[in-house]
mmCIF file as Biopython writes it, N, C-alpha, C and O atoms, coordinates in Angstrom:
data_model
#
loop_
_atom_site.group_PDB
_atom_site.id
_atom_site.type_symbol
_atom_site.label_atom_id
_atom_site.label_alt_id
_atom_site.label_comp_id
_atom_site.label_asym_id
_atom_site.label_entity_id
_atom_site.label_seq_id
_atom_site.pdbx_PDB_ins_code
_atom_site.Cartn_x
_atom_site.Cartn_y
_atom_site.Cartn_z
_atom_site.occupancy
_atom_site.B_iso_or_equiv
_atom_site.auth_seq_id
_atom_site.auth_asym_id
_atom_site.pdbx_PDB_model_num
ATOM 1   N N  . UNK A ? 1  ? 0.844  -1.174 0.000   1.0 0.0 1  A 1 
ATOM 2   C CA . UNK A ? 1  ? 0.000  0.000  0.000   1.0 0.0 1  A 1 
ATOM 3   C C  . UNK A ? 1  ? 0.893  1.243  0.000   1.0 0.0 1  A 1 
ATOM 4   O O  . UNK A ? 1  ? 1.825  1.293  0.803   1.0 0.0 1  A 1 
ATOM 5   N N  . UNK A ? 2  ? 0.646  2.333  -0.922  1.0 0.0 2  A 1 
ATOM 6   C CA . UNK A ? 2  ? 1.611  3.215  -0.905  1.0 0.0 2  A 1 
ATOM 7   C C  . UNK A ? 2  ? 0.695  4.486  0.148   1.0 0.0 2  A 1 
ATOM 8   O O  . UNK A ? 2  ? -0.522 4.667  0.150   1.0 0.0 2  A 1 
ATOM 9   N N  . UNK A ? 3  ? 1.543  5.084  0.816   1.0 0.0 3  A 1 
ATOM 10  C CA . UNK A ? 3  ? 1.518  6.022  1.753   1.0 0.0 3  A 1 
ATOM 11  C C  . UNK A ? 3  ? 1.207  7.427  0.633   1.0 0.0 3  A 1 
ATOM 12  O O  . UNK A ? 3  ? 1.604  7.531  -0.527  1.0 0.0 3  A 1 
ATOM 13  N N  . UNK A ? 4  ? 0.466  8.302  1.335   1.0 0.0 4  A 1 
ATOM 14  C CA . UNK A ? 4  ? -0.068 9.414  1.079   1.0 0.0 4  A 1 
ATOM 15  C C  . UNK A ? 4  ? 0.489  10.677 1.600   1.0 0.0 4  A 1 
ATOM 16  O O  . UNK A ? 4  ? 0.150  11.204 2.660   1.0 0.0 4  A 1 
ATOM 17  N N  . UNK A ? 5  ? 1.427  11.149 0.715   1.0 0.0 5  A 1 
ATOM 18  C CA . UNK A ? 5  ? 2.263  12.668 1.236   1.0 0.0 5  A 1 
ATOM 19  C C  . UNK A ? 5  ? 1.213  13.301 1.878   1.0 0.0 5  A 1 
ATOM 20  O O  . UNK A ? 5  ? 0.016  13.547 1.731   1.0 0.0 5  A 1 
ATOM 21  N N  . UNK A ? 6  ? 2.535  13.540 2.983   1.0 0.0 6  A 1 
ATOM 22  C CA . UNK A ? 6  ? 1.271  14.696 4.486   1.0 0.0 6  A 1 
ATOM 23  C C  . UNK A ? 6  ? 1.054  15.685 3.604   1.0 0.0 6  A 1 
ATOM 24  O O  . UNK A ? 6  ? 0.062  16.250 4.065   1.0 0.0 6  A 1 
ATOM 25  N N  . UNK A ? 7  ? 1.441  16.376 2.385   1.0 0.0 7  A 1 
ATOM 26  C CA . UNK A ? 7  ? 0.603  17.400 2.365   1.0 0.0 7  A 1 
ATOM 27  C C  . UNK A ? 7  ? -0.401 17.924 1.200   1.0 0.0 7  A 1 
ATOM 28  O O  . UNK A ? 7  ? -0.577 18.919 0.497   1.0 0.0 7  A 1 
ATOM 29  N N  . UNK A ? 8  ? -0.998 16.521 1.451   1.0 0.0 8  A 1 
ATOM 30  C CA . UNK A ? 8  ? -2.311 16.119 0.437   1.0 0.0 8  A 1 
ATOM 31  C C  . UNK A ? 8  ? -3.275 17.053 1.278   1.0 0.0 8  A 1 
ATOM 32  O O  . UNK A ? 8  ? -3.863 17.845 0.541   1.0 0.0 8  A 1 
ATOM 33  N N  . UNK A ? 9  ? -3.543 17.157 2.390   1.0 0.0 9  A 1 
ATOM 34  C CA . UNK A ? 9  ? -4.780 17.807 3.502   1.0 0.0 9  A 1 
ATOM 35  C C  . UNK A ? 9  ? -4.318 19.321 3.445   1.0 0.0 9  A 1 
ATOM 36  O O  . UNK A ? 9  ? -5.099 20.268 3.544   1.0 0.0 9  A 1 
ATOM 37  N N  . UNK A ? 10 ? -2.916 19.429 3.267   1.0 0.0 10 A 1 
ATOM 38  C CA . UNK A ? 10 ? -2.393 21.438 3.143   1.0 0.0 10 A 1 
ATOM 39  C C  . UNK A ? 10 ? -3.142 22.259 2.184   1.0 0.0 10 A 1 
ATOM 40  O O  . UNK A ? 10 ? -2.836 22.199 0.993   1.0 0.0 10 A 1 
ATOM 41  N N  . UNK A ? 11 ? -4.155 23.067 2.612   1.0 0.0 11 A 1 
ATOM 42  C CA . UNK A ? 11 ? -4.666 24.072 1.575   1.0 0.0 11 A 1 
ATOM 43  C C  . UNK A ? 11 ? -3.519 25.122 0.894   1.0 0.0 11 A 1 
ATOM 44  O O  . UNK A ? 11 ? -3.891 25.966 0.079   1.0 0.0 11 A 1 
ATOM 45  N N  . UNK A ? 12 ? -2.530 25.039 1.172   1.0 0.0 12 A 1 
ATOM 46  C CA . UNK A ? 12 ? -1.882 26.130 1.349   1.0 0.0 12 A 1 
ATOM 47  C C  . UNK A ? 12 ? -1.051 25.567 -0.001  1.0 0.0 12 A 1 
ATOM 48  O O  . UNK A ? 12 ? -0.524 26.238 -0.888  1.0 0.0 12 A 1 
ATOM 49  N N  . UNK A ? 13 ? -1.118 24.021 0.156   1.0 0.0 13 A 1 
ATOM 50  C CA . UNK A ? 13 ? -0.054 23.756 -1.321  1.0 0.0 13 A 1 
ATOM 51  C C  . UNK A ? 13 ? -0.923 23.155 -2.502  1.0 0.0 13 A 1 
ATOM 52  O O  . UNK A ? 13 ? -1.863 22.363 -2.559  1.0 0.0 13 A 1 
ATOM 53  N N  . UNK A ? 14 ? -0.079 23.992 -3.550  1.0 0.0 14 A 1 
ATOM 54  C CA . UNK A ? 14 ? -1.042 23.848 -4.979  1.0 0.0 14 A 1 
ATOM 55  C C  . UNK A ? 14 ? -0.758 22.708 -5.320  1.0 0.0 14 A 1 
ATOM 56  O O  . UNK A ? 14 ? 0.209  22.234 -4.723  1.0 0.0 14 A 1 
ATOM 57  N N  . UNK A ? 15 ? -1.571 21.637 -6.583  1.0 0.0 15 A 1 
ATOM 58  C CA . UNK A ? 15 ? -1.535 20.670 -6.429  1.0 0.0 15 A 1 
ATOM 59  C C  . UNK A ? 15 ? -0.337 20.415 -7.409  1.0 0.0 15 A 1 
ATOM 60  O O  . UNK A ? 15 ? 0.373  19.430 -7.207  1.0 0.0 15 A 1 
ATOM 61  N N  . UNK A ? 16 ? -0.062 21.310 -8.530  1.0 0.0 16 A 1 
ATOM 62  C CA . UNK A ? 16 ? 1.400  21.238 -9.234  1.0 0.0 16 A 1 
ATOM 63  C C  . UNK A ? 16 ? 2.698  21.102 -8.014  1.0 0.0 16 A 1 
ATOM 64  O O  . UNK A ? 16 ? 3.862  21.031 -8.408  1.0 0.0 16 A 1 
ATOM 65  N N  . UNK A ? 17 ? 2.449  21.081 -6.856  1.0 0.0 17 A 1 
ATOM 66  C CA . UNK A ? 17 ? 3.614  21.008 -6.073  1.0 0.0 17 A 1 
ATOM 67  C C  . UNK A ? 17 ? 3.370  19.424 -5.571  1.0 0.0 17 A 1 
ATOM 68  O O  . UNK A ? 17 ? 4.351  18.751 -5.255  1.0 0.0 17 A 1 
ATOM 69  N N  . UNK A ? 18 ? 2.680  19.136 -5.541  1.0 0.0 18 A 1 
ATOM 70  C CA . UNK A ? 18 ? 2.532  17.522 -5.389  1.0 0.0 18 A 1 
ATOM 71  C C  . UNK A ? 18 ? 4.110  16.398 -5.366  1.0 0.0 18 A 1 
ATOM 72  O O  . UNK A ? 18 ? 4.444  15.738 -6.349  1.0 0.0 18 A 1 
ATOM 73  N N  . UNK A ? 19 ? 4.759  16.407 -4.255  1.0 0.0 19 A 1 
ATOM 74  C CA . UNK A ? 19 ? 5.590  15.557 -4.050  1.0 0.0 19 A 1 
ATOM 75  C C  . UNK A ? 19 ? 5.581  13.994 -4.501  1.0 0.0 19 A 1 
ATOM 76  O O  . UNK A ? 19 ? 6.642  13.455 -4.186  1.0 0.0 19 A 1 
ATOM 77  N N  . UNK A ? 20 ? 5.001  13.440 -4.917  1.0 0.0 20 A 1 
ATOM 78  C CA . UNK A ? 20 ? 4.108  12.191 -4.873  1.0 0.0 20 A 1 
ATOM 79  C C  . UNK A ? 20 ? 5.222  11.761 -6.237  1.0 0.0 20 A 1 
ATOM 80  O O  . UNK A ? 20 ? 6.233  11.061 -6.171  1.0 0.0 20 A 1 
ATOM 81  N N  . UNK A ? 21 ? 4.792  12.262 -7.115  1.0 0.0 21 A 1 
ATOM 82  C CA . UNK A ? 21 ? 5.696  11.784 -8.354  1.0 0.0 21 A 1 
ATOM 83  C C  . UNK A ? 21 ? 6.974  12.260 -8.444  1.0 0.0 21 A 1 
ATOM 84  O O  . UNK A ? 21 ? 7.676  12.007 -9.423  1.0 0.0 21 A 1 
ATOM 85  N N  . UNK A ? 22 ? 7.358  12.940 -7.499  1.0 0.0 22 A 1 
ATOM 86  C CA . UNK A ? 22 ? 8.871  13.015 -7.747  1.0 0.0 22 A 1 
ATOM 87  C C  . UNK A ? 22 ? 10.004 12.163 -7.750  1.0 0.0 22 A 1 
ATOM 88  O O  . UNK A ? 22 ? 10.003 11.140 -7.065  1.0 0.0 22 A 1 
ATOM 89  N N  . UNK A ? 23 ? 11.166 12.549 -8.597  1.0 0.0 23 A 1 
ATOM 90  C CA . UNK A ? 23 ? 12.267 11.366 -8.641  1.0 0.0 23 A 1 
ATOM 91  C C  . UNK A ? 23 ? 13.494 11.607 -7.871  1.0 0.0 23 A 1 
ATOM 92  O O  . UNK A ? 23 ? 14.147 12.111 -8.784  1.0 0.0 23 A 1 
ATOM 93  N N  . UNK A ? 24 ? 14.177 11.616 -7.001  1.0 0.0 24 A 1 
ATOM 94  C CA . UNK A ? 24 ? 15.337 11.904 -6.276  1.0 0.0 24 A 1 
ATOM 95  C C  . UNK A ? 24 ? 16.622 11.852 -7.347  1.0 0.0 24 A 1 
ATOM 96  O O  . UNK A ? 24 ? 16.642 10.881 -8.103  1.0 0.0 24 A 1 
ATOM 97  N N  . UNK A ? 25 ? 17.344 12.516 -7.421  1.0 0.0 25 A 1 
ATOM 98  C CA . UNK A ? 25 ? 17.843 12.740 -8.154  1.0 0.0 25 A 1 
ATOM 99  C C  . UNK A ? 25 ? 18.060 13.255 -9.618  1.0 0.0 25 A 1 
ATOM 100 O O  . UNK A ? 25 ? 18.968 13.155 -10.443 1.0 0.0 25 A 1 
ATOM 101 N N  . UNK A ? 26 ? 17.169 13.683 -9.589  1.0 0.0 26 A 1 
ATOM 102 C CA . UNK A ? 26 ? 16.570 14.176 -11.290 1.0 0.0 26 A 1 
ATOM 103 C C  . UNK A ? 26 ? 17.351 14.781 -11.982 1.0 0.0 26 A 1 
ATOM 104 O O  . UNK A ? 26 ? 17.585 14.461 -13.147 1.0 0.0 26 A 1 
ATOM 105 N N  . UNK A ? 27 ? 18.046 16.044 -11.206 1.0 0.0 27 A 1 
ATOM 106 C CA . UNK A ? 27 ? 18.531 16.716 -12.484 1.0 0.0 27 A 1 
ATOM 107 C C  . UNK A ? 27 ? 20.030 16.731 -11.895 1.0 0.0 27 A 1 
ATOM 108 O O  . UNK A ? 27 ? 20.869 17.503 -12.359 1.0 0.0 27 A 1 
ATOM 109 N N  . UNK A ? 28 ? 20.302 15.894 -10.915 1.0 0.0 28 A 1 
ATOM 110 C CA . UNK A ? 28 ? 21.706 15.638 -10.642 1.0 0.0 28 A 1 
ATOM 111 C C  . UNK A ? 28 ? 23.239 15.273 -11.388 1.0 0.0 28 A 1 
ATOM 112 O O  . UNK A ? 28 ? 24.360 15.447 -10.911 1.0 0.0 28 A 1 
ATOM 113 N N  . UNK A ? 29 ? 22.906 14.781 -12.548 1.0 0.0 29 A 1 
ATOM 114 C CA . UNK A ? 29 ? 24.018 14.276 -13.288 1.0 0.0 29 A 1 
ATOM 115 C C  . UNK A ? 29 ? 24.303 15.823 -14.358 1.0 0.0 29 A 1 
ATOM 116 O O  . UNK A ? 29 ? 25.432 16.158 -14.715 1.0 0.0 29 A 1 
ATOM 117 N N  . UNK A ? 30 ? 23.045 16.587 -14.723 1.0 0.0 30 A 1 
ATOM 118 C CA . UNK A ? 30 ? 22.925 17.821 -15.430 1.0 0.0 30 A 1 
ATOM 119 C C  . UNK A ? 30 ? 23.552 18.257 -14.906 1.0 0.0 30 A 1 
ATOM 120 O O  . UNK A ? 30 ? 24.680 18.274 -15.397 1.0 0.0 30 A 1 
ATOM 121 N N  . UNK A ? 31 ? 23.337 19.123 -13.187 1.0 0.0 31 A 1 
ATOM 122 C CA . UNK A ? 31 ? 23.923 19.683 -12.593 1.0 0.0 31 A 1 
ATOM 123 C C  . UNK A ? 31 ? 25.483 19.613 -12.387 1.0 0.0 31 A 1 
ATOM 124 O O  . UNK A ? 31 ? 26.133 20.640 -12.191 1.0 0.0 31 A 1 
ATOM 125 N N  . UNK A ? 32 ? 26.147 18.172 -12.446 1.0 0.0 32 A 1 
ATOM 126 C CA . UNK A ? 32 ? 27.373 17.857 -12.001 1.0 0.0 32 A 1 
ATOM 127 C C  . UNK A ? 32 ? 27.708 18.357 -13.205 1.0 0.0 32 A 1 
ATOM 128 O O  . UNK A ? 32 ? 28.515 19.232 -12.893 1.0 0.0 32 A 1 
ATOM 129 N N  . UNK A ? 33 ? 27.605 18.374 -14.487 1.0 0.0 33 A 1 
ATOM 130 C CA . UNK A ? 33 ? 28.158 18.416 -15.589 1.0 0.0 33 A 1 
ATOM 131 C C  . UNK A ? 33 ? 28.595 19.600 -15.632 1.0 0.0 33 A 1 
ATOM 132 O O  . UNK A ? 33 ? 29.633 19.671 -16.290 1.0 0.0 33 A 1 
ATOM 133 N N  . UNK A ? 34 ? 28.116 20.922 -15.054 1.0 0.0 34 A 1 
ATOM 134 C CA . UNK A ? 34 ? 28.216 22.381 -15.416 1.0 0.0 34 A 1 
ATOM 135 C C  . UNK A ? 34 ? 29.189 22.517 -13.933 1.0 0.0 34 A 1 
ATOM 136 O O  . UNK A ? 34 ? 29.873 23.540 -13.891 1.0 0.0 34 A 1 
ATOM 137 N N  . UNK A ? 35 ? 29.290 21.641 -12.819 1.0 0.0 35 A 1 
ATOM 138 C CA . UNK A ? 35 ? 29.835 21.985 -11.971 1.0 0.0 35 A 1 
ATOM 139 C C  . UNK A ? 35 ? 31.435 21.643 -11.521 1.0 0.0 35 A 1 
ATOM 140 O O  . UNK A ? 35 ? 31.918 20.537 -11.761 1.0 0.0 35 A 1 
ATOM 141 N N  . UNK A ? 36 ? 32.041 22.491 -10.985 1.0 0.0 36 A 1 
ATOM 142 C CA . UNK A ? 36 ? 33.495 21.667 -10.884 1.0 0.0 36 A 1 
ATOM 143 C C  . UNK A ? 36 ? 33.794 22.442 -9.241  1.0 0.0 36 A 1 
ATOM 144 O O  . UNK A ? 36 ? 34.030 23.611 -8.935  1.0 0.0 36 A 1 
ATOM 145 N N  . UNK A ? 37 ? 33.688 21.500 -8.624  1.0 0.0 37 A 1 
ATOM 146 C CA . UNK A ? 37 ? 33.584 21.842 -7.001  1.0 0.0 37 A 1 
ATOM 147 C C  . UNK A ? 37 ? 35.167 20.675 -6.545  1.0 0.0 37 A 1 
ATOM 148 O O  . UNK A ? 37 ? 35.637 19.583 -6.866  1.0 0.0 37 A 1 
ATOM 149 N N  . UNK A ? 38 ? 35.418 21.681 -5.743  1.0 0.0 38 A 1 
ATOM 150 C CA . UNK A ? 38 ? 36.744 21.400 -5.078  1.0 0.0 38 A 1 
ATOM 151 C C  . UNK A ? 38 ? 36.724 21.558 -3.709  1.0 0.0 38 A 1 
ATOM 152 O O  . UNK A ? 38 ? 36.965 22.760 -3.599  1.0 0.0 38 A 1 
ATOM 153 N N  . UNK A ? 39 ? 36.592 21.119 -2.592  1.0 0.0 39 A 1 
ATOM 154 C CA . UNK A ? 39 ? 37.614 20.890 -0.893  1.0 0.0 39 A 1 
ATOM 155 C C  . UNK A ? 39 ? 38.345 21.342 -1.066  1.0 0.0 39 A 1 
ATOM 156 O O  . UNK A ? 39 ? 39.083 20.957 -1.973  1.0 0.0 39 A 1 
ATOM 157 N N  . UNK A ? 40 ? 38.744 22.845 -0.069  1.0 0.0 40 A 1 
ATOM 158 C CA . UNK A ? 40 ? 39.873 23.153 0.460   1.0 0.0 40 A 1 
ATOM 159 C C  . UNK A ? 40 ? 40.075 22.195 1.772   1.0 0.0 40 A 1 
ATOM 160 O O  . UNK A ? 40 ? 39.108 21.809 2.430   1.0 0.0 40 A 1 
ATOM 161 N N  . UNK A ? 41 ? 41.679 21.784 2.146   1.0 0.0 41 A 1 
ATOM 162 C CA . UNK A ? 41 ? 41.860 21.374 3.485   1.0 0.0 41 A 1 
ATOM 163 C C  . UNK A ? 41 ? 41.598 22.812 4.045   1.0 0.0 41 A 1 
ATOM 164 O O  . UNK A ? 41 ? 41.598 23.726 3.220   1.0 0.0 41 A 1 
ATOM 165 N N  . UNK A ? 42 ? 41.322 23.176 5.679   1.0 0.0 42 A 1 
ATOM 166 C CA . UNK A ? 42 ? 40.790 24.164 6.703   1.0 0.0 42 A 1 
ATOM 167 C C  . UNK A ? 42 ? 41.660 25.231 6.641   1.0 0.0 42 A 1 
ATOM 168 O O  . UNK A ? 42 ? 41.404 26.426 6.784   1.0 0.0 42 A 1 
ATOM 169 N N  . UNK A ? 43 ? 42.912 24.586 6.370   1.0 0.0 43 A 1 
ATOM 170 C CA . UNK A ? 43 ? 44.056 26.231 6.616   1.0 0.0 43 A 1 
ATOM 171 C C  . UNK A ? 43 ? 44.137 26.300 5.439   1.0 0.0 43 A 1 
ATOM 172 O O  . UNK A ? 43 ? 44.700 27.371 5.215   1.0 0.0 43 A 1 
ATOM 173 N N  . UNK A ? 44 ? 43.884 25.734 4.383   1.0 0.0 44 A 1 
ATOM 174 C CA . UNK A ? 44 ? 43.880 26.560 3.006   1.0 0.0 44 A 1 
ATOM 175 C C  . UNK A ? 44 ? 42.668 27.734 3.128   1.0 0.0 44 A 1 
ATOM 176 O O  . UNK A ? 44 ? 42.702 28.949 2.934   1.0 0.0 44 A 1 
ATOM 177 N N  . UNK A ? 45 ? 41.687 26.907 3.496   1.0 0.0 45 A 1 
ATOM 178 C CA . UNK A ? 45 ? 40.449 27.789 3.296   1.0 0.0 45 A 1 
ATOM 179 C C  . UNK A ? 45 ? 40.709 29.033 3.917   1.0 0.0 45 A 1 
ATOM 180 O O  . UNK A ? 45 ? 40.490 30.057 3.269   1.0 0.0 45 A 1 
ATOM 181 N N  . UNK A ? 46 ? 41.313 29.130 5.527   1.0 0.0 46 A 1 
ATOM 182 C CA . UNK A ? 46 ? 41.548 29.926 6.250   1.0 0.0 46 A 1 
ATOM 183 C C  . UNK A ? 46 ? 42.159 31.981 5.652   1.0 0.0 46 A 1 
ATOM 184 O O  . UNK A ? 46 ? 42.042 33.142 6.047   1.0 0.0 46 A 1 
ATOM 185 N N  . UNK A ? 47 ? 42.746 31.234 4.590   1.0 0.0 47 A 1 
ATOM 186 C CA . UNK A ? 47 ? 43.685 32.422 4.010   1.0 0.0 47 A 1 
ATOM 187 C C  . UNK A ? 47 ? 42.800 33.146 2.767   1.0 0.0 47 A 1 
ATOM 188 O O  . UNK A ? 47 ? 42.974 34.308 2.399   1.0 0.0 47 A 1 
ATOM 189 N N  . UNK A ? 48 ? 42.200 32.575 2.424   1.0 0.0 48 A 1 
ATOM 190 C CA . UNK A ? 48 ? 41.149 33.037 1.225   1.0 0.0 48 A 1 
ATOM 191 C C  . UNK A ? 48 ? 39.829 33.301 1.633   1.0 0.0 48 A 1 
ATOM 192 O O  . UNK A ? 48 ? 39.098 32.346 1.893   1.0 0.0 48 A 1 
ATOM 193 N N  . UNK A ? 49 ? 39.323 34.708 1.751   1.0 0.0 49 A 1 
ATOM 194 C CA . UNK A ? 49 ? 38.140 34.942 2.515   1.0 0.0 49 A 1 
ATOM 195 C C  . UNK A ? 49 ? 36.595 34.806 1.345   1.0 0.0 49 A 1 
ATOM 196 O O  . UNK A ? 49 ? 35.448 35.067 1.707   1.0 0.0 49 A 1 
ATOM 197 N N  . UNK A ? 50 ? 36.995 34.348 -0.034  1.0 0.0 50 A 1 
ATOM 198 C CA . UNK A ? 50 ? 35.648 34.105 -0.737  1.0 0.0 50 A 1 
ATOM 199 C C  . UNK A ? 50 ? 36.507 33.453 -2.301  1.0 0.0 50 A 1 
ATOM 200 O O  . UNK A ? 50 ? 37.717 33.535 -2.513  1.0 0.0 50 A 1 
ATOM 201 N N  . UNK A ? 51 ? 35.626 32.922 -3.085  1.0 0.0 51 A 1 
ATOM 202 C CA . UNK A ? 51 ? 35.844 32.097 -3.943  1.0 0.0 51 A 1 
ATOM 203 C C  . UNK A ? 51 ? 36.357 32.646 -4.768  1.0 0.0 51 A 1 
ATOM 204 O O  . UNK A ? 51 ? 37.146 31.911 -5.362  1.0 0.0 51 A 1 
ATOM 205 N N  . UNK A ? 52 ? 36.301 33.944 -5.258  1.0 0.0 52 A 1 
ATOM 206 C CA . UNK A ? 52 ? 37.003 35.471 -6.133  1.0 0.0 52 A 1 
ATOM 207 C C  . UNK A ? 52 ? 38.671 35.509 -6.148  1.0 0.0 52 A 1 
ATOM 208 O O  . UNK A ? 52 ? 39.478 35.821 -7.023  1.0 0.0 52 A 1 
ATOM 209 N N  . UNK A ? 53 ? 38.868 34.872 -4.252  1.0 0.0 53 A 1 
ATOM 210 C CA . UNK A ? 53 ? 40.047 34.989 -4.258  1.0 0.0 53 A 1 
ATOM 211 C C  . UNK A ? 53 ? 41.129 33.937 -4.223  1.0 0.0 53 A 1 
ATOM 212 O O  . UNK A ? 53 ? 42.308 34.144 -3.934  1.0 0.0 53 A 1 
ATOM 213 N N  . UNK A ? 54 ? 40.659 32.947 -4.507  1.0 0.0 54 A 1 
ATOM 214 C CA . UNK A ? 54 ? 41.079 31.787 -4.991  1.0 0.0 54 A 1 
ATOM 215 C C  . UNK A ? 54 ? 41.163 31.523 -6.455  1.0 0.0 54 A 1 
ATOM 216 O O  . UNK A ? 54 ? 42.198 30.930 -6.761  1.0 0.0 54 A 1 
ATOM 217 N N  . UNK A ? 55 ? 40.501 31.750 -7.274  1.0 0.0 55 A 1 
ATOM 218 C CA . UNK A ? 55 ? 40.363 31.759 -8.314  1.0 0.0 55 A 1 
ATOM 219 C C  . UNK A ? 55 ? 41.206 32.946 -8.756  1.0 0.0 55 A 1 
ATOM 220 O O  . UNK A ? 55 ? 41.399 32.847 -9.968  1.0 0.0 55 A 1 
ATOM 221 N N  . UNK A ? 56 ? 41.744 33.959 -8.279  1.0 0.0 56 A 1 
ATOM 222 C CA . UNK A ? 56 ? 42.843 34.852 -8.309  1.0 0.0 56 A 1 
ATOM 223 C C  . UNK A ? 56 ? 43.660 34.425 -8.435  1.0 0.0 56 A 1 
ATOM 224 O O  . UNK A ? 56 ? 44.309 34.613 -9.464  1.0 0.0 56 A 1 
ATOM 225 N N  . UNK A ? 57 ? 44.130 33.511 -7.328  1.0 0.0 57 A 1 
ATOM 226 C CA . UNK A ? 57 ? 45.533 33.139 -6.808  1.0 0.0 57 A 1 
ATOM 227 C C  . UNK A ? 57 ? 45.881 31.568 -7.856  1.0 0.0 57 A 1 
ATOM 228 O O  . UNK A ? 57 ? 46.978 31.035 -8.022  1.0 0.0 57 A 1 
ATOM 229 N N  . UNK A ? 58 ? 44.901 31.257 -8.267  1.0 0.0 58 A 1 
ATOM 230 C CA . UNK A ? 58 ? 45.420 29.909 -8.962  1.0 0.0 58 A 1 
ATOM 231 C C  . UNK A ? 58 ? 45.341 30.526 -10.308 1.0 0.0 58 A 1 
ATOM 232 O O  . UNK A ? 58 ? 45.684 29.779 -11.224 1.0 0.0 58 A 1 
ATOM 233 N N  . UNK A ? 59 ? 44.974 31.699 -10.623 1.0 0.0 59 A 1 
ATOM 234 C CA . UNK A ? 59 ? 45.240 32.171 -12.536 1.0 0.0 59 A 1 
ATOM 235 C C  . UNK A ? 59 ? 46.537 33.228 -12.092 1.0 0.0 59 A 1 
ATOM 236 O O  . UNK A ? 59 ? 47.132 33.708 -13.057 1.0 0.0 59 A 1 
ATOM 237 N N  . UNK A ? 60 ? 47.097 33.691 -10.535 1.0 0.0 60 A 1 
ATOM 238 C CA . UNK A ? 60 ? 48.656 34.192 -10.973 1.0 0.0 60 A 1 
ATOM 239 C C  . UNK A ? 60 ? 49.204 33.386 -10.707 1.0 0.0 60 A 1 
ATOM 240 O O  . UNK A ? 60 ? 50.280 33.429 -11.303 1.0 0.0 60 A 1 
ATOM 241 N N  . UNK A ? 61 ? 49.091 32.234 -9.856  1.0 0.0 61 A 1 
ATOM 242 C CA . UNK A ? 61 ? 49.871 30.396 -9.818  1.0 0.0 61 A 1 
ATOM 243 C C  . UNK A ? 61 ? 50.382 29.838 -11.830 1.0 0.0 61 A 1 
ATOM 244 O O  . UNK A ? 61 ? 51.494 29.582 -12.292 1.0 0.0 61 A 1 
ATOM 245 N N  . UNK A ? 62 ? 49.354 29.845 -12.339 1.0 0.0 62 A 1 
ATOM 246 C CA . UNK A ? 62 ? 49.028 29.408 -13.443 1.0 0.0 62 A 1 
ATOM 247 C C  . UNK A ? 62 ? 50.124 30.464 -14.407 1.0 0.0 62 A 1 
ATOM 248 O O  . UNK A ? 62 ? 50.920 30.009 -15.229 1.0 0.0 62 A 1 
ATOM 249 N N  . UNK A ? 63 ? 49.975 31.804 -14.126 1.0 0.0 63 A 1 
ATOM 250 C CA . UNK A ? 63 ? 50.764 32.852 -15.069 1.0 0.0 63 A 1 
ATOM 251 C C  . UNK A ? 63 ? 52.167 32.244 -14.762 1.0 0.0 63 A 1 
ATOM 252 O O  . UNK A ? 63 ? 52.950 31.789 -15.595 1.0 0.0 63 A 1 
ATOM 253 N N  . UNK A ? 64 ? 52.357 32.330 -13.262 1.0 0.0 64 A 1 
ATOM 254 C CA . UNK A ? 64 ? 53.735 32.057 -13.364 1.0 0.0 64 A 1 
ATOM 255 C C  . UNK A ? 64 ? 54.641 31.000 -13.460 1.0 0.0 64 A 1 
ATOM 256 O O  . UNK A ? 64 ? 55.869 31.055 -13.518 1.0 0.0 64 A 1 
ATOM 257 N N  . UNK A ? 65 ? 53.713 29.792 -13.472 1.0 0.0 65 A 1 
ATOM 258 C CA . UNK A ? 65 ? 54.186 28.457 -13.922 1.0 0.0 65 A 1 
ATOM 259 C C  . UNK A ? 65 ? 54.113 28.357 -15.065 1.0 0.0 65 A 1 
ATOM 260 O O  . UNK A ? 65 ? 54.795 27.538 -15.682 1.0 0.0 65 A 1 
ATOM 261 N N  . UNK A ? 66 ? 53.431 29.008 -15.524 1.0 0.0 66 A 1 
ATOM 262 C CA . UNK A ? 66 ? 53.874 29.351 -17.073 1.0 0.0 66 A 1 
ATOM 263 C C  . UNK A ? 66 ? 54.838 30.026 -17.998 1.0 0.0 66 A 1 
ATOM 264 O O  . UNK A ? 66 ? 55.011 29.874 -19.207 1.0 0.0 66 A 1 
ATOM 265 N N  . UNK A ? 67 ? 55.632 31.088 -16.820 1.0 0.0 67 A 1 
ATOM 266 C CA . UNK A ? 67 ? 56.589 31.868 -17.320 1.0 0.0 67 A 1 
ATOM 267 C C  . UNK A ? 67 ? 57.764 30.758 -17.063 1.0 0.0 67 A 1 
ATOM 268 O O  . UNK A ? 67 ? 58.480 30.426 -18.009 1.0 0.0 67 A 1 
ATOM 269 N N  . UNK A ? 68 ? 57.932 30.236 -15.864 1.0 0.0 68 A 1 
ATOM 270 C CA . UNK A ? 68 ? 58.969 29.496 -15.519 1.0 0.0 68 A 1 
ATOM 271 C C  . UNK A ? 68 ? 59.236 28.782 -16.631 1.0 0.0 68 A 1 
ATOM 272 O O  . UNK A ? 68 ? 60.221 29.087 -17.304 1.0 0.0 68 A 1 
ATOM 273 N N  . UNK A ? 69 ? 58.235 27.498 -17.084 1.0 0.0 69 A 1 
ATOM 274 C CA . UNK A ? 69 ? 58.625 26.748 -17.420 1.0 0.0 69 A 1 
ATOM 275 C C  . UNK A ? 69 ? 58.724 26.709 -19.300 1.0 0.0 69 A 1 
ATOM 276 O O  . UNK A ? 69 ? 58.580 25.731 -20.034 1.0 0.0 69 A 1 
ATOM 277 N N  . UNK A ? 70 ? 59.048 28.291 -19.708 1.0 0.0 70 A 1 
ATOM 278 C CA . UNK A ? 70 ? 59.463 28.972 -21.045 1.0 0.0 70 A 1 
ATOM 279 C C  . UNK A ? 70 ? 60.877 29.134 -20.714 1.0 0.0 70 A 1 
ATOM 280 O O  . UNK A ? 70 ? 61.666 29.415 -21.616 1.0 0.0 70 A 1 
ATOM 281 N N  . UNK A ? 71 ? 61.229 29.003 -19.653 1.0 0.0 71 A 1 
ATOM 282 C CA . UNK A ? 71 ? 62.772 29.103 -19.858 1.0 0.0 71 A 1 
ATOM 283 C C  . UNK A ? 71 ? 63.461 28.510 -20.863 1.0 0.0 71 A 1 
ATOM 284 O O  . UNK A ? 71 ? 64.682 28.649 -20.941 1.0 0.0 71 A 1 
#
């Protein structure tokens, strides 16, 4: 017997919001595709106060491993 989402009795939710047919995971593999997520270890994170500035520091990382290795 399948169970009846509690909020079949909610006036408050329209019935296009209906949980009932949903699929877990749906648009998860889409999502991963556009995404490229990285872990800092804690004291990395510590030194970089937002994602702007990381992404700074690894394109002048990048410039200058690039100059080096034109020697």
């Amino acid at each position: 017997m399948k169970k009846k989402p509690e909020t079949a009795g909610d006036p408050d939710m329209l019935p296009e919001y209906d949980p009932a047919d949903g699929r877990r995971g749906k648009y998860a593999r889409r999502y991963a595709k556009g995404t490229n997520l990285v872990a800092l270890d804690p004291e990395v994170a510590k030194v970089f106060p937002d994602w702007q500035s990381v992404n700074e520091a690894l394109r002048t990382f990048t410039r200058i491993s690039r100059c080096s290795t034109r020697e």
